[in-house]
ZATORTOR-998844 format. One record per residue (C-alpha): residue in three letters; z, y negated, x. Coordinates in Angstrom, 3 decimals, always signed. Layout:
residues N
+------+----------+----------+----------+
| code |       zz |       yy |       xx |
+------+----------+----------+----------+
|  ALA |        Z |        Y |        X |
...
+------+----------+----------+----------+
end
This chain:
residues 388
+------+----------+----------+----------+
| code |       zz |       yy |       xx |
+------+----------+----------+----------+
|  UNK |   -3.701 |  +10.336 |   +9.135 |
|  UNK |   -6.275 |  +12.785 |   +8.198 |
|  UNK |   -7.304 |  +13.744 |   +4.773 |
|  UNK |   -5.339 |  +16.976 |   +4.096 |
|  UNK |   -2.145 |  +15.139 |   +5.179 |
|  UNK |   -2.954 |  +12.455 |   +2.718 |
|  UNK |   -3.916 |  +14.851 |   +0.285 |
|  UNK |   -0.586 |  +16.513 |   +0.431 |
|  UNK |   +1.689 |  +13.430 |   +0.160 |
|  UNK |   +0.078 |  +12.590 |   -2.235 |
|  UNK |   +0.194 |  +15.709 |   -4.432 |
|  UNK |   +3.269 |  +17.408 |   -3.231 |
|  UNK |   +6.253 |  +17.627 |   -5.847 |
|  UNK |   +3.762 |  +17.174 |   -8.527 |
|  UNK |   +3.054 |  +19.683 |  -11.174 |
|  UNK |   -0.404 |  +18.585 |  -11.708 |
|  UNK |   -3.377 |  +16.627 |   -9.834 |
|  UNK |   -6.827 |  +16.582 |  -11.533 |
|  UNK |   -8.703 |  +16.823 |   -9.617 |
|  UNK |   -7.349 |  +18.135 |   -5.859 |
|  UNK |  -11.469 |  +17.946 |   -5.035 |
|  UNK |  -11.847 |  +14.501 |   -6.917 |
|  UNK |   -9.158 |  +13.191 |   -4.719 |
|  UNK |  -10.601 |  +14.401 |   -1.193 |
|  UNK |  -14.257 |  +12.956 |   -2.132 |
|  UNK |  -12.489 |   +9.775 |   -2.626 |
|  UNK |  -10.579 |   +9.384 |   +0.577 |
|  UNK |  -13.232 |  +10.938 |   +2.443 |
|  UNK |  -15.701 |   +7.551 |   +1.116 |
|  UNK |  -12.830 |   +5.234 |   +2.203 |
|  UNK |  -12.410 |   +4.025 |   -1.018 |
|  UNK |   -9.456 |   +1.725 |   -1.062 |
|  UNK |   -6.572 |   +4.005 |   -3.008 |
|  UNK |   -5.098 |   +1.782 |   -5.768 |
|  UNK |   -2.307 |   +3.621 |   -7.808 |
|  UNK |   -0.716 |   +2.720 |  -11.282 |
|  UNK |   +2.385 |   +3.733 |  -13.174 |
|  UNK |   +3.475 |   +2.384 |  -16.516 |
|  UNK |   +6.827 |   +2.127 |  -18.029 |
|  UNK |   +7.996 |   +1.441 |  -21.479 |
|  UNK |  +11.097 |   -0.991 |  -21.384 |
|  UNK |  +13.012 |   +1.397 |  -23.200 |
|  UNK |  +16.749 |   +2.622 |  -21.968 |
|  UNK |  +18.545 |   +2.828 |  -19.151 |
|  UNK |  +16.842 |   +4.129 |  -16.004 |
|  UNK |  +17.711 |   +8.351 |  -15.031 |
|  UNK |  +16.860 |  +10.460 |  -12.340 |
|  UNK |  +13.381 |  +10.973 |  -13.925 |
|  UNK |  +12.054 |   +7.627 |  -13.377 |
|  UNK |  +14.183 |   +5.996 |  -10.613 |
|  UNK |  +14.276 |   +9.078 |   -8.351 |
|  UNK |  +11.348 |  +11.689 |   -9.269 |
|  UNK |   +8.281 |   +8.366 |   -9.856 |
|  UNK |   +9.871 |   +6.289 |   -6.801 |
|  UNK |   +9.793 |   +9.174 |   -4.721 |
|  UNK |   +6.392 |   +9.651 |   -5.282 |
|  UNK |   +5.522 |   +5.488 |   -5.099 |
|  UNK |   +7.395 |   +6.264 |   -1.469 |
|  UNK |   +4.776 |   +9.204 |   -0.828 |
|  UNK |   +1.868 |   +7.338 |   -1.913 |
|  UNK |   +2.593 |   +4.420 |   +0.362 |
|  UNK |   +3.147 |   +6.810 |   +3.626 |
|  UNK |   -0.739 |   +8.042 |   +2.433 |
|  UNK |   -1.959 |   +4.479 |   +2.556 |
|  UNK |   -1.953 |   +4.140 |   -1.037 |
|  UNK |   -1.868 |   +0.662 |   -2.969 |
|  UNK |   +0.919 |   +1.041 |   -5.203 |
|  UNK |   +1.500 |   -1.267 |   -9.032 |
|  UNK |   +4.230 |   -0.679 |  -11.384 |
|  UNK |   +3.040 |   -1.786 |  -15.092 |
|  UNK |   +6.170 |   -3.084 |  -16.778 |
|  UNK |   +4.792 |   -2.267 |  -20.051 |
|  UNK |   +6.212 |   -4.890 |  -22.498 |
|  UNK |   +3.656 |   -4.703 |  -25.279 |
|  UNK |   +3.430 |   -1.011 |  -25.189 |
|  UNK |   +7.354 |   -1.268 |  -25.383 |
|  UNK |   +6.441 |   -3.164 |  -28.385 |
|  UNK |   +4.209 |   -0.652 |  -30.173 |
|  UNK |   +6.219 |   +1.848 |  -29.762 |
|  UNK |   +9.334 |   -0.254 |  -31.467 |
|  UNK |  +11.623 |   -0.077 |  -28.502 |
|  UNK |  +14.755 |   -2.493 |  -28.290 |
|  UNK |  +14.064 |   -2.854 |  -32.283 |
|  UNK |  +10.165 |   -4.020 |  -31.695 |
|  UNK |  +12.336 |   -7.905 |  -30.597 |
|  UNK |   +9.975 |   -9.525 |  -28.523 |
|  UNK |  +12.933 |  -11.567 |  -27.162 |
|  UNK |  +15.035 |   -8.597 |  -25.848 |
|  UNK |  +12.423 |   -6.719 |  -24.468 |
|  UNK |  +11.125 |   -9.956 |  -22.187 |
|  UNK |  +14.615 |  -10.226 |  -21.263 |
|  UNK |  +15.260 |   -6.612 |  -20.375 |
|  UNK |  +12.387 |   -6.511 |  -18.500 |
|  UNK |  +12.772 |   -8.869 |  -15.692 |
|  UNK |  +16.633 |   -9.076 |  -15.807 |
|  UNK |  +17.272 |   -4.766 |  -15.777 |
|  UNK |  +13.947 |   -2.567 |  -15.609 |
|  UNK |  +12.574 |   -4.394 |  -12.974 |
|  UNK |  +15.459 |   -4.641 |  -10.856 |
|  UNK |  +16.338 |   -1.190 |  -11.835 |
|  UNK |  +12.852 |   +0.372 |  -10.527 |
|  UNK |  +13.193 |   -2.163 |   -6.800 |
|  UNK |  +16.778 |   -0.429 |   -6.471 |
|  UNK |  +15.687 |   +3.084 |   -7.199 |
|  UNK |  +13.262 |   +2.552 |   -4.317 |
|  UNK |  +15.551 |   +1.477 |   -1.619 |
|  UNK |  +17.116 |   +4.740 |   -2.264 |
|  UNK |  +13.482 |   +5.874 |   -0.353 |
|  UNK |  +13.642 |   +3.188 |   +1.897 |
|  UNK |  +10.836 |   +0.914 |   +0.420 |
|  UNK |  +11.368 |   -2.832 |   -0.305 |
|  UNK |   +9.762 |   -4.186 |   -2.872 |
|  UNK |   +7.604 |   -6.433 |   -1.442 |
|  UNK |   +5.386 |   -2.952 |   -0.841 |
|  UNK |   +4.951 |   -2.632 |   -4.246 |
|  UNK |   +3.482 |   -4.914 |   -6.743 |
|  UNK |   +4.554 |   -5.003 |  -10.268 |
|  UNK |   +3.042 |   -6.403 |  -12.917 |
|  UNK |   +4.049 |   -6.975 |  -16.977 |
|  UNK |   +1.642 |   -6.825 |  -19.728 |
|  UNK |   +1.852 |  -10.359 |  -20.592 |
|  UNK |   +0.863 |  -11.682 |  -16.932 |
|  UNK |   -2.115 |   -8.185 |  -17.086 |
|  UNK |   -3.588 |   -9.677 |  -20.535 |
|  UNK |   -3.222 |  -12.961 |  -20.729 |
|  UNK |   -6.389 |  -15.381 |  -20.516 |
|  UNK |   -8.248 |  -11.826 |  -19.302 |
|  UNK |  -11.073 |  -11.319 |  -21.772 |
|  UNK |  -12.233 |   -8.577 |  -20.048 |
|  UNK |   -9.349 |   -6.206 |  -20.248 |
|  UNK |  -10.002 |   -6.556 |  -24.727 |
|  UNK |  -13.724 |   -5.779 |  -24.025 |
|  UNK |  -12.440 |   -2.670 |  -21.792 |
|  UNK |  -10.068 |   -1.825 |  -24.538 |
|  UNK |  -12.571 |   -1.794 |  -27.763 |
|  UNK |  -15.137 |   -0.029 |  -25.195 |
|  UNK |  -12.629 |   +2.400 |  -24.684 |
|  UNK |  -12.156 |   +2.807 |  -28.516 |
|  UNK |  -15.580 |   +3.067 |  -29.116 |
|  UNK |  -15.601 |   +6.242 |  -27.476 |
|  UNK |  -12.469 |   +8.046 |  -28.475 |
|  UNK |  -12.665 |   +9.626 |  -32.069 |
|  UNK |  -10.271 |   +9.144 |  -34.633 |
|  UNK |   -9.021 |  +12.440 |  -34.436 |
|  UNK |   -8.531 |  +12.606 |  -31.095 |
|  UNK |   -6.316 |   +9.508 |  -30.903 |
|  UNK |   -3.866 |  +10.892 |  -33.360 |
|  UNK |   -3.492 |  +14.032 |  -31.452 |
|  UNK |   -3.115 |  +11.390 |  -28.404 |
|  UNK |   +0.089 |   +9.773 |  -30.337 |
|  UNK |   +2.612 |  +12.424 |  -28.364 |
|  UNK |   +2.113 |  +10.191 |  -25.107 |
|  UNK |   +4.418 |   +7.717 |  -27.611 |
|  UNK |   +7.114 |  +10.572 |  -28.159 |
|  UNK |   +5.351 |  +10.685 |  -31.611 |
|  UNK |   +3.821 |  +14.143 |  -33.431 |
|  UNK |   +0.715 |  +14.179 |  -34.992 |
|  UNK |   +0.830 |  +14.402 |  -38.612 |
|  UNK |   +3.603 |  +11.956 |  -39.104 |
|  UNK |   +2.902 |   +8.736 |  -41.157 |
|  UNK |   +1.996 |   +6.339 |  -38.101 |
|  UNK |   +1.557 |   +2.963 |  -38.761 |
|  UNK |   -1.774 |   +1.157 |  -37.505 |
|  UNK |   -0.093 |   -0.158 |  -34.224 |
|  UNK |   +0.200 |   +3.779 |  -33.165 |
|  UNK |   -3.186 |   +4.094 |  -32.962 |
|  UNK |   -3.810 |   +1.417 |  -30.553 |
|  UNK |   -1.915 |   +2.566 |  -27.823 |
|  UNK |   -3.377 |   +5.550 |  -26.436 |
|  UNK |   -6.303 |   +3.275 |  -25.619 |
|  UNK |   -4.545 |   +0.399 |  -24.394 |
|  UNK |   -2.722 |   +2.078 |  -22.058 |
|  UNK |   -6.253 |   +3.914 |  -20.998 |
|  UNK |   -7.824 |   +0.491 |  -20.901 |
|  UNK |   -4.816 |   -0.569 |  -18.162 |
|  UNK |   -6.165 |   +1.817 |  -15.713 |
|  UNK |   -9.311 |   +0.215 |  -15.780 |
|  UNK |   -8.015 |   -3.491 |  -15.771 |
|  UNK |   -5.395 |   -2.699 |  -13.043 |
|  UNK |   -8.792 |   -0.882 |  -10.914 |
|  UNK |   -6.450 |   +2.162 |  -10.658 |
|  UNK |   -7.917 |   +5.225 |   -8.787 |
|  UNK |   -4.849 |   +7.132 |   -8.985 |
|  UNK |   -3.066 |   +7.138 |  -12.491 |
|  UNK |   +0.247 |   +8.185 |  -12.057 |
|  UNK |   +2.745 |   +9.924 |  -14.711 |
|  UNK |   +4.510 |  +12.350 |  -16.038 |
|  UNK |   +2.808 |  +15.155 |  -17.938 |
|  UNK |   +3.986 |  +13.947 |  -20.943 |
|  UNK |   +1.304 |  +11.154 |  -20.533 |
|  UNK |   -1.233 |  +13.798 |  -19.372 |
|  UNK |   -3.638 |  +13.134 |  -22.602 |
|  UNK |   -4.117 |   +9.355 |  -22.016 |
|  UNK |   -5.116 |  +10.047 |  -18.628 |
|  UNK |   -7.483 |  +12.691 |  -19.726 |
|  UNK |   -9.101 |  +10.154 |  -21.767 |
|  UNK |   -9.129 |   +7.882 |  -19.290 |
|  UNK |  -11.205 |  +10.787 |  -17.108 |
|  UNK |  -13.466 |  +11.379 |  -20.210 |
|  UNK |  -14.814 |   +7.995 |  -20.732 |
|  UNK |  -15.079 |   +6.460 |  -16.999 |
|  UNK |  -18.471 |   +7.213 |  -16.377 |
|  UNK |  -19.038 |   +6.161 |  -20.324 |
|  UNK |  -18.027 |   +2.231 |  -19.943 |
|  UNK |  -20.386 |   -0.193 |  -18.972 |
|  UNK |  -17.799 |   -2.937 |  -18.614 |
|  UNK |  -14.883 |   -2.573 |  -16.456 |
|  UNK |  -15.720 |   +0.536 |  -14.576 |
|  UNK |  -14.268 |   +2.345 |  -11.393 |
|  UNK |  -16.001 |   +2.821 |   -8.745 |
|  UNK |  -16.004 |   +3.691 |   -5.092 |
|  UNK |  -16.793 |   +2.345 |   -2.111 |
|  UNK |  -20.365 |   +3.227 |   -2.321 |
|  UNK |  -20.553 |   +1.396 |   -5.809 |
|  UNK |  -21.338 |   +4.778 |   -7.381 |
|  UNK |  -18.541 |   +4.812 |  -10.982 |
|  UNK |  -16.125 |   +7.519 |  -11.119 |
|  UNK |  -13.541 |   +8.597 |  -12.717 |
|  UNK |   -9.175 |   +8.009 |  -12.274 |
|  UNK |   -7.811 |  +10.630 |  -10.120 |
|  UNK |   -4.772 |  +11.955 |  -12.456 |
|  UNK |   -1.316 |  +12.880 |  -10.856 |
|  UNK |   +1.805 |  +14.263 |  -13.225 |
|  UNK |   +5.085 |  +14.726 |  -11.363 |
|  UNK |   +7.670 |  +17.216 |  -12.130 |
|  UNK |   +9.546 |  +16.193 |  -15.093 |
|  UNK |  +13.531 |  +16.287 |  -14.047 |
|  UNK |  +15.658 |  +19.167 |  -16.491 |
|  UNK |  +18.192 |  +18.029 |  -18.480 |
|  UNK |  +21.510 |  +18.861 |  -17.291 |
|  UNK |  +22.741 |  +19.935 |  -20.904 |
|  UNK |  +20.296 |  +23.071 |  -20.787 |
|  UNK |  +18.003 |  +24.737 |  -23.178 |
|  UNK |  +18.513 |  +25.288 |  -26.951 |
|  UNK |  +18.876 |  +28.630 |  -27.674 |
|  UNK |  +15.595 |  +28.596 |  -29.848 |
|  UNK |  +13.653 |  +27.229 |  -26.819 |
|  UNK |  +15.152 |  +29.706 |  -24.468 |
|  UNK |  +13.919 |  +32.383 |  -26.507 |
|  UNK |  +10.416 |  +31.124 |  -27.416 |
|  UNK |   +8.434 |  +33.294 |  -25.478 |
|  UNK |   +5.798 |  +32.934 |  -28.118 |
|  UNK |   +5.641 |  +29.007 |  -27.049 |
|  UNK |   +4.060 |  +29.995 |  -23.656 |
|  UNK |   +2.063 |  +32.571 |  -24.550 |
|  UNK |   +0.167 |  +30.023 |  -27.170 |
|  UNK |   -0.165 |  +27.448 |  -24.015 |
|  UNK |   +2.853 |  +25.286 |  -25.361 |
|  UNK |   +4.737 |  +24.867 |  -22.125 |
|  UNK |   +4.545 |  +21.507 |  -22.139 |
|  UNK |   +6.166 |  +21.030 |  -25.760 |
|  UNK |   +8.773 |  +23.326 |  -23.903 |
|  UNK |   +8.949 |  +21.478 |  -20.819 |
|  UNK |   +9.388 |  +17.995 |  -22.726 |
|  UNK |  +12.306 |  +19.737 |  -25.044 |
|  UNK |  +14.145 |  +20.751 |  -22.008 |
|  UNK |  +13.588 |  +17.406 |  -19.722 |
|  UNK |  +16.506 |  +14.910 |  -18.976 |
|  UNK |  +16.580 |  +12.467 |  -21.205 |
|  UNK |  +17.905 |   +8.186 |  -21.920 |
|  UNK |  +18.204 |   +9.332 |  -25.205 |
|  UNK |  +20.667 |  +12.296 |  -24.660 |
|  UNK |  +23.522 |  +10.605 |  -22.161 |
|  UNK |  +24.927 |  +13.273 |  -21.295 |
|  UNK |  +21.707 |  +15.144 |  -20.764 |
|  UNK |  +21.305 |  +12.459 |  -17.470 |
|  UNK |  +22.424 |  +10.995 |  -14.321 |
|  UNK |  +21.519 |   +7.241 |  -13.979 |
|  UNK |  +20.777 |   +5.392 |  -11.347 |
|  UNK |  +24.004 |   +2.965 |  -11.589 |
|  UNK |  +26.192 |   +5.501 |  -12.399 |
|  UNK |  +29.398 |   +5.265 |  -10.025 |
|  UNK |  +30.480 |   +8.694 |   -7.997 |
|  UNK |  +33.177 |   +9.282 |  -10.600 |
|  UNK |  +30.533 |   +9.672 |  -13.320 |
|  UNK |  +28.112 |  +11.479 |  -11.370 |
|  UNK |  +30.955 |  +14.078 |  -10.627 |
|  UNK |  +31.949 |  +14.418 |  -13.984 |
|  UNK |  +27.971 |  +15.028 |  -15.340 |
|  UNK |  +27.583 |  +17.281 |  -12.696 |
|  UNK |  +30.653 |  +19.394 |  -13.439 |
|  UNK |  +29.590 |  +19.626 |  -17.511 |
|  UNK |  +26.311 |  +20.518 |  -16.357 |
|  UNK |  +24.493 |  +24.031 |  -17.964 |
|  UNK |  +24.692 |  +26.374 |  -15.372 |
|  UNK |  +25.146 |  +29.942 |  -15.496 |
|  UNK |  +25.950 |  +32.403 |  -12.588 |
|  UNK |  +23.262 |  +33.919 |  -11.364 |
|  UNK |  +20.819 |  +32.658 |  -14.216 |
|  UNK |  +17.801 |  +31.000 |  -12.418 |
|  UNK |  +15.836 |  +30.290 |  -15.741 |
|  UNK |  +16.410 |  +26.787 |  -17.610 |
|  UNK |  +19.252 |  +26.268 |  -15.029 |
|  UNK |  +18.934 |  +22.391 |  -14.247 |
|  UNK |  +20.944 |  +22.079 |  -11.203 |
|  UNK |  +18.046 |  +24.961 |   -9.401 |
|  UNK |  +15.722 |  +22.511 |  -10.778 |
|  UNK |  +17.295 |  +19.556 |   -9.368 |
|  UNK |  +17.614 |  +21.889 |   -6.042 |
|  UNK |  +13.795 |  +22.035 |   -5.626 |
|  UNK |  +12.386 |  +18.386 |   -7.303 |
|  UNK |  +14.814 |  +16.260 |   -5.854 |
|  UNK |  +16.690 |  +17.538 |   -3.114 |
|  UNK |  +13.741 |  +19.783 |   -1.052 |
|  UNK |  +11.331 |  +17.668 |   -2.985 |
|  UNK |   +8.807 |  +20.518 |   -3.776 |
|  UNK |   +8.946 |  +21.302 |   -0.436 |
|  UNK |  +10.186 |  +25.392 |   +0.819 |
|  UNK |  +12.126 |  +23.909 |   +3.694 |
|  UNK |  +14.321 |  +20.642 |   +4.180 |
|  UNK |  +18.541 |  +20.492 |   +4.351 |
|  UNK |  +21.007 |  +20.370 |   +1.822 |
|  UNK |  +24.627 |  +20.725 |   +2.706 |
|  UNK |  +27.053 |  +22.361 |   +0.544 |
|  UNK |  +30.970 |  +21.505 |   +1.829 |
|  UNK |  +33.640 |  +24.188 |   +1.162 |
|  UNK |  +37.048 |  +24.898 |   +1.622 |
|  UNK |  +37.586 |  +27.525 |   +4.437 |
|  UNK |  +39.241 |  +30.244 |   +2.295 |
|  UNK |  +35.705 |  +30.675 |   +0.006 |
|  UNK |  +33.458 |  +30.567 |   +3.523 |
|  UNK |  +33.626 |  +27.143 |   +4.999 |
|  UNK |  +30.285 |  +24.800 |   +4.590 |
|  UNK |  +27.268 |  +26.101 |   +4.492 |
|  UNK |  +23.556 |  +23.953 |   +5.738 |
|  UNK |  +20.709 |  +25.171 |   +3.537 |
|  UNK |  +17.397 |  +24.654 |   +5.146 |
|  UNK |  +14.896 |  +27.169 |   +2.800 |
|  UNK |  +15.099 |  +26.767 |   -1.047 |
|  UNK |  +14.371 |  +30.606 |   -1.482 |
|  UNK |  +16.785 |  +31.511 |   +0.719 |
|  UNK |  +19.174 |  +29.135 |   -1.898 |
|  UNK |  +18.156 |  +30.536 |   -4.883 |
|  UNK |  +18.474 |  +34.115 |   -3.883 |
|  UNK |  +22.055 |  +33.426 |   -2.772 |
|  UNK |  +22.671 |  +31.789 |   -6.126 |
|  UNK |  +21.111 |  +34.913 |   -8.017 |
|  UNK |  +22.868 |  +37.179 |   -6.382 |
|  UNK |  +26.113 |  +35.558 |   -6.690 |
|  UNK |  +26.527 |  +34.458 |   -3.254 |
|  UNK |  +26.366 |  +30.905 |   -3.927 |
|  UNK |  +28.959 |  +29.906 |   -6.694 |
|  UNK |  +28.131 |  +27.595 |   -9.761 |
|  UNK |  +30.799 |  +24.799 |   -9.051 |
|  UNK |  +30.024 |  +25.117 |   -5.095 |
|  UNK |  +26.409 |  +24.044 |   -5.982 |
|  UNK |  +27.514 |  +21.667 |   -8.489 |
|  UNK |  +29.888 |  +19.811 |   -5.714 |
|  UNK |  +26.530 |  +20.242 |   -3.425 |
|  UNK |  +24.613 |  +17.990 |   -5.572 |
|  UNK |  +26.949 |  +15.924 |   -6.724 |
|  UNK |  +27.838 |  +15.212 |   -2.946 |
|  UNK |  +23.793 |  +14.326 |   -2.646 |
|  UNK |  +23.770 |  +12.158 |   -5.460 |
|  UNK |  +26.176 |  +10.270 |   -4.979 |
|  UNK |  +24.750 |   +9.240 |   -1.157 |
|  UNK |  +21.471 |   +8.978 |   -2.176 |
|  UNK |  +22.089 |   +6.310 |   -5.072 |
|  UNK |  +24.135 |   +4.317 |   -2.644 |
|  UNK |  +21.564 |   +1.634 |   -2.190 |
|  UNK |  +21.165 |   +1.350 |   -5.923 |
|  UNK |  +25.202 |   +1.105 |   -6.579 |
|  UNK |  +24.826 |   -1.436 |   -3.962 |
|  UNK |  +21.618 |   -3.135 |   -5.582 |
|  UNK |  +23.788 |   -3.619 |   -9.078 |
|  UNK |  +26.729 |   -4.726 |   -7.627 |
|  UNK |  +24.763 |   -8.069 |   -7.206 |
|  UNK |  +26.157 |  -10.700 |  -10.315 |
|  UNK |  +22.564 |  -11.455 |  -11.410 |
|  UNK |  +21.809 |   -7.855 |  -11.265 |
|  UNK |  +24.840 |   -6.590 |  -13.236 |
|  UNK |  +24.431 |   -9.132 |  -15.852 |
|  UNK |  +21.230 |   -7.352 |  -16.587 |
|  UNK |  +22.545 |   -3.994 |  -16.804 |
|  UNK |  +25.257 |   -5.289 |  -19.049 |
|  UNK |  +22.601 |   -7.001 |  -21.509 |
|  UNK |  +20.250 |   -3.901 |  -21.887 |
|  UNK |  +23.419 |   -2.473 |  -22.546 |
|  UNK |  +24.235 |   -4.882 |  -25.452 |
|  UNK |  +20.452 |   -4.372 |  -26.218 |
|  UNK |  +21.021 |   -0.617 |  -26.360 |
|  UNK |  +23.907 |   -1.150 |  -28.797 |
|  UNK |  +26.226 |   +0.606 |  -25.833 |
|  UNK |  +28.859 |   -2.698 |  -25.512 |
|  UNK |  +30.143 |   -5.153 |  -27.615 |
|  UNK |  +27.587 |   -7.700 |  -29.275 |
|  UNK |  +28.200 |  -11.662 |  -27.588 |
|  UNK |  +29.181 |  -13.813 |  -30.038 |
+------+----------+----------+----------+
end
């Protein structure tokens, strides 16, 4: 495969890669690619993580890349999820998150055996030099800096953050260098660890990158598209034109994004056809309105991933013009501004896609073991019944 083919698996569908010229020095010295992601054990599993990151983990390995997931228990920890309960969030890792993320990427056709994931406790334990890597790393981030750094935890800077806060933008920076990860992979909302991580590589004298000529460099950066929330904007974000014009999208983006949080702002990966319809059919989306609209966004991330052309079949009755095969995005969208293409029809489109694409995930959680875990985060999550 040559380098620009490489280049654009890796990058495509992404809304950011620092740098595009960073990442062509480094094939081009056949350096060994090794790619990271981390997750928090922290709610059920959307389209965000299981569909948008997987999708990429499936690019990366057609590029040749060495793929890890992080299952990031003690960040999960910091950051209080599943009540800060050491317990549950061991538990939910293994028994649902894990299995969650290896049935997302059947939906892509990868077994897990391609992938290797790792947890925190297996990353740190009895490794001295990942807490040498992570004091280095603190040694040269300021104070201030790692406050404003505290959004990568869903936090705001300014609020009263307890001492624990302020170790996790530099743990998770430290990871990349434990884990030997080339590529750091993420959404955008993670964008400012990774820039730290870019800041200080040629800064550490302890656990540094480097290539294959032994020279030290610094983690290529990728941030995939984040995946809209199907309940739409709020009208104040709609409006906030001001937002963007002060460089803010981001803060816009991350108000708009699907989220575990918000139910019925997501689709998850276990959710049965009858659900998915239902989601789908609530779902913001005005005629002929291309801005905010989440099911246009859905359109481009996750059916044509990123691409212009691919094929996306839309199934009608006869009487309102039969089926119709999609095979350019524009040529979508313009129908759908113009009031060609009906909200509902592309609803039923995607809802159609869905459906068959999280097949082998339905299928993954229909194994006992597998279920039991989905039903315990649930507990976890306060969603069923405590056990008695």
């Amino acid at each position: 495969m040559i380098v620009e083919e490489k280049i654009h698996l890796i990058s495509r569908n992404c809304q950011e890669l620092l740098t595009e010229e960073d990442l062509k020095k480094l094939i081009e010295s056949g350096t060994e690619l090794n790619h990271y992601i981390g997750f928090e054990i922290s709610g059920l599993i959307h389209l965000g993580t299981g569909l948008m990151s997987m999708g990429k983990i499936a690019d990366f390995l057609k590029a040749g890349v060495k793929c890890k997931i992080l299952l990031a228990d003690f960040h999960s920890y910091l950051n209080n999820k599943l009540g800060g309960n050491w317990e549950n969030i061991r538990i939910a890792t293994e028994g649902y998150f894990k299995q969650g993320l290896i049935a997302s990427l059947k939906c892509f056709g990868v077994d897990e055996s391609q992938v290797e994931f790792v947890t925190g406790k297996e990353l740190y334990e009895n490794n001295l030099i990942h807490w040498e890597t992570f004091m280095e790393v603190g040694k040269n981030v300021t104070l201030s800096r790692n406050l404003r750094s505290i959004s990568i935890m869903g936090k705001t800077q300014g609020t009263d953050v307890s001492m624990s806060t302020l170790f996790y933008p530099p743990l998770q920076v430290a990871d990349i260098f434990t884990l030997g990860a080339n590529i750091a992979h993420a959404g955008m909302d993670q964008r400012k660890a990774h820039v730290i991580a870019k800041d200080v590589a040629k800064k550490l004298t302890i656990n540094p990158l480097k290539n294959a000529k032994g020279e030290i460099i610094s983690p290529i950066a990728i941030h995939q598209n984040l995946i809209a929330g199907l309940t739409g904007p709020d009208k104040d974000i709609k409006q906030d034109k001001k937002a963007v014009e002060e460089g803010r999208e981001i803060a816009v983006e991350e108000s708009l994004k699907m989220s575990k949080s918000k139910p019925n702002s997501a689709v998850f990966i276990h959710d049965t056809p009858e659900e998915i319809r239902e989601k789908i059919k609530k779902a913001y989306a005005p005629p002929q309105e291309i801005e905010f609209n989440p099911l246009i966004n859905w359109v481009e991330t996750l059916v044509f991933w990123g691409e212009k052309t691919g094929n996306f079949k839309i199934s009608r009755p006869e009487k309102f013009g039969g089926d119709i095969v999609y095979t350019e995005v524009d040529q979508l969208i313009e129908d759908y501004k113009s009031g060609k293409l009906f909200p509902l029809d592309l609803k039923n489109g995607l809802a159609d896609w869905l459906i068959e694409k999280l097949e082998p995930a339905r299928k993954h959680f229909e194994r006992p073991e597998v279920k039991e875990g989905l039903e315990k985060m649930k507990e976890f999550l306060g969603q069923t019944p405590q056990s008695r």
